[in-house]
LUMFI-609513 format. One record per residue (C-alpha): x, y, z. Coordinates in Angstrom, 1 decimal, padded with zeros to 4 digits. Example, Ala and Ser with C-alpha at 12.3 -4.5 7.8 and 13.67 -1.06 7.14 Angstrom:
+--------+--------+--------+
:      X :      Y :      Z :
+--------+--------+--------+
:  012.3 : -004.5 :  007.8 :
:  013.7 : -001.1 :  007.1 :
+--------+--------+--------+
This chain:
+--------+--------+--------+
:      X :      Y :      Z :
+--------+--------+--------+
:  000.0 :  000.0 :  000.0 :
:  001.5 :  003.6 : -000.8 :
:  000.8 :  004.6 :  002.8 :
: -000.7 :  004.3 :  006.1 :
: -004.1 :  005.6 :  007.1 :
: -003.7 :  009.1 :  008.5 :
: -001.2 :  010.3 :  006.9 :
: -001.9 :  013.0 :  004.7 :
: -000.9 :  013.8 :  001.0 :
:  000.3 :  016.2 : -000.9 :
: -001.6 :  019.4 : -001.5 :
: -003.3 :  019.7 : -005.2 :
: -000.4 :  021.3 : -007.1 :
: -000.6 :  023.3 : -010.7 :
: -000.3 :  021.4 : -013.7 :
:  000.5 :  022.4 : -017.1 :
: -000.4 :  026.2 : -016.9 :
: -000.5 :  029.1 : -014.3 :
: -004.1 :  028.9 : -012.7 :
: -005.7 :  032.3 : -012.6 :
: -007.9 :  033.1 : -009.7 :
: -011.4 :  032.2 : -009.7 :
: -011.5 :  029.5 : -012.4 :
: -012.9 :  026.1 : -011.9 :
: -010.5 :  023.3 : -011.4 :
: -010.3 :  019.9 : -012.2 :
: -007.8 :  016.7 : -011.5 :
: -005.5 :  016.2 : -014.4 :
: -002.9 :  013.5 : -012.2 :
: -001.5 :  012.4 : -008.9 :
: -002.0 :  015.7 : -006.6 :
: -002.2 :  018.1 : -010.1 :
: -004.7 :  020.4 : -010.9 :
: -005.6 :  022.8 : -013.9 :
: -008.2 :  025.0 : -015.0 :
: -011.5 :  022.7 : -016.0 :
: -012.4 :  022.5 : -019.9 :
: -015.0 :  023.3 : -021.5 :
: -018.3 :  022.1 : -020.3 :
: -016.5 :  019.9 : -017.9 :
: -017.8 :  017.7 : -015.5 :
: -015.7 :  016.6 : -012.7 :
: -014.6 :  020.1 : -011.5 :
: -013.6 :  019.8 : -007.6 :
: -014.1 :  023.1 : -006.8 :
: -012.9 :  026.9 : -007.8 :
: -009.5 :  028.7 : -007.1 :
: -009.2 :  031.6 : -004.8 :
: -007.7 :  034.9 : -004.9 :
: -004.5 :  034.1 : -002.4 :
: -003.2 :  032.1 : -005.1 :
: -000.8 :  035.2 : -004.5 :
:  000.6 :  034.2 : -001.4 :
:  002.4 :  031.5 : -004.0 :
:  003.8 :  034.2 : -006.6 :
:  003.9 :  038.1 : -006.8 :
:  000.9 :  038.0 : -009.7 :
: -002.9 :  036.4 : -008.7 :
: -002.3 :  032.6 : -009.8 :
: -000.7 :  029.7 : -008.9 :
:  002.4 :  029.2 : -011.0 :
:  002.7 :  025.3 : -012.3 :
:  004.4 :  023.3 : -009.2 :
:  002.8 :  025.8 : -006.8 :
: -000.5 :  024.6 : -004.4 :
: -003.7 :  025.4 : -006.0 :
: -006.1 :  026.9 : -003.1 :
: -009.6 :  026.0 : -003.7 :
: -012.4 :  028.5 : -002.0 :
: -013.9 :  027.1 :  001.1 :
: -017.0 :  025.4 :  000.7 :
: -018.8 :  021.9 :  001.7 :
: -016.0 :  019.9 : -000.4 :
: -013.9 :  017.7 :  002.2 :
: -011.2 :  015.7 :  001.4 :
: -012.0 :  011.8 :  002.7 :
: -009.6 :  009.1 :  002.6 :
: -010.9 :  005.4 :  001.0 :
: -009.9 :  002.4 :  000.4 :
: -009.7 :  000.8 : -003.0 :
: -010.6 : -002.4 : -004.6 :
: -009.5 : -002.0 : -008.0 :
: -006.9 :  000.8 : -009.8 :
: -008.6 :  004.0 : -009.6 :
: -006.9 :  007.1 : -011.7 :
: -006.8 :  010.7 : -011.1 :
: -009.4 :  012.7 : -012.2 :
: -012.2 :  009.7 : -012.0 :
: -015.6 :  009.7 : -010.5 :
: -015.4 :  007.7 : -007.5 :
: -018.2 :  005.1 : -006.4 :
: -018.8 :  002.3 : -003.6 :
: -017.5 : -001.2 : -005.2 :
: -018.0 : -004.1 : -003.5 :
: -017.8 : -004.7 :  000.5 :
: -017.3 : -000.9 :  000.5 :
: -014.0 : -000.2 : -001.3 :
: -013.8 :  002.1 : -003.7 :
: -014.2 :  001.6 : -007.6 :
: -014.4 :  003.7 : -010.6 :
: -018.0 :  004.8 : -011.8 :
: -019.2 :  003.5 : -014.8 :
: -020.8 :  006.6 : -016.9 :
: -024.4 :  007.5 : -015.8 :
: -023.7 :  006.1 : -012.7 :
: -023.8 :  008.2 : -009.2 :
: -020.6 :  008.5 : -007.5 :
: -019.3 :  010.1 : -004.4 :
: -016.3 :  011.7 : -005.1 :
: -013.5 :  012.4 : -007.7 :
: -010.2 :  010.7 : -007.2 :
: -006.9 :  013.2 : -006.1 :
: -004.6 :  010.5 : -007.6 :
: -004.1 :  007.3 : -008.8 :
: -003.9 :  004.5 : -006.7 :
: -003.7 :  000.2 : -007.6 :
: -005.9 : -001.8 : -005.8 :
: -006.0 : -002.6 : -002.0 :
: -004.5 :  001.0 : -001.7 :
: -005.5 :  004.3 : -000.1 :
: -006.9 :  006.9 : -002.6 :
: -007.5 :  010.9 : -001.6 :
: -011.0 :  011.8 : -002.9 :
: -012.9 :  015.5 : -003.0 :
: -015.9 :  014.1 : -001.3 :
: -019.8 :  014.7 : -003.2 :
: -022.3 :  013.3 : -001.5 :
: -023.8 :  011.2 : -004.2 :
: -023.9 :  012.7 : -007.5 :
: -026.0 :  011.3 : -010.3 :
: -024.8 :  012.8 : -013.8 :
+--------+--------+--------+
């Protein structure tokens, strides 16, 4: 397993492209972040303005945290049964670990990073989505 239960991991970090404030973000790998597409649909949440605590202009440079605005998004910690990748919709798979949802399905959460199976994945918690 890639680590112990209570341990936490990296913050979300910029990926590909500064990251404006105000823009909504979505996975794109392991702990990276950018600026969602078009019509996108797993968006975690929406950056803030103290990106500029990170850099003298108002975004996150790539490498730097990406600060989300506060809001009822938690991060949860799960347990998987099968290889989940970042970026996925996350659902409850059998005996309770999580699995990847198949499209149309509800899911709980999007995946933070990618994780093999019978390892601990970081998830943006939803409450049961159905697309």
């Amino acid at each position: 397993m890639a680590r112990p239960c209570g341990q936490f991991a990296p913050v979300l970090r910029c990926f590909g492209s500064a990251l404006p404030a105000y823009r909504f973000v979505q996975v794109n790998g392991s702990n990276q972040g950018s600026f969602s597409a078009a019509n996108g649909v797993d968006v975690i949440g929406v950056s803030d303005g103290s990106n500029i605590l990170f850099d003298d202009a108002d975004h996150a440079n790539v490498g730097d945290a990406i600060r989300l605005q506060v809001g009822d998004i938690k991060r949860v910690e799960v347990l998987t049964g099968d290889t989940i990748t970042a970026g996925e919709r996350v659902s409850s798979g059998a005996n309770g670990f999580a699995s990847t949802s198949a499209t149309g399905d509800p899911y709980f959460g999007i995946a933070l990073q990618t994780a093999g199976g019978n390892d601990f994945v970081d998830i943006i918690w939803m409450s049961g989505i159905t697309p």
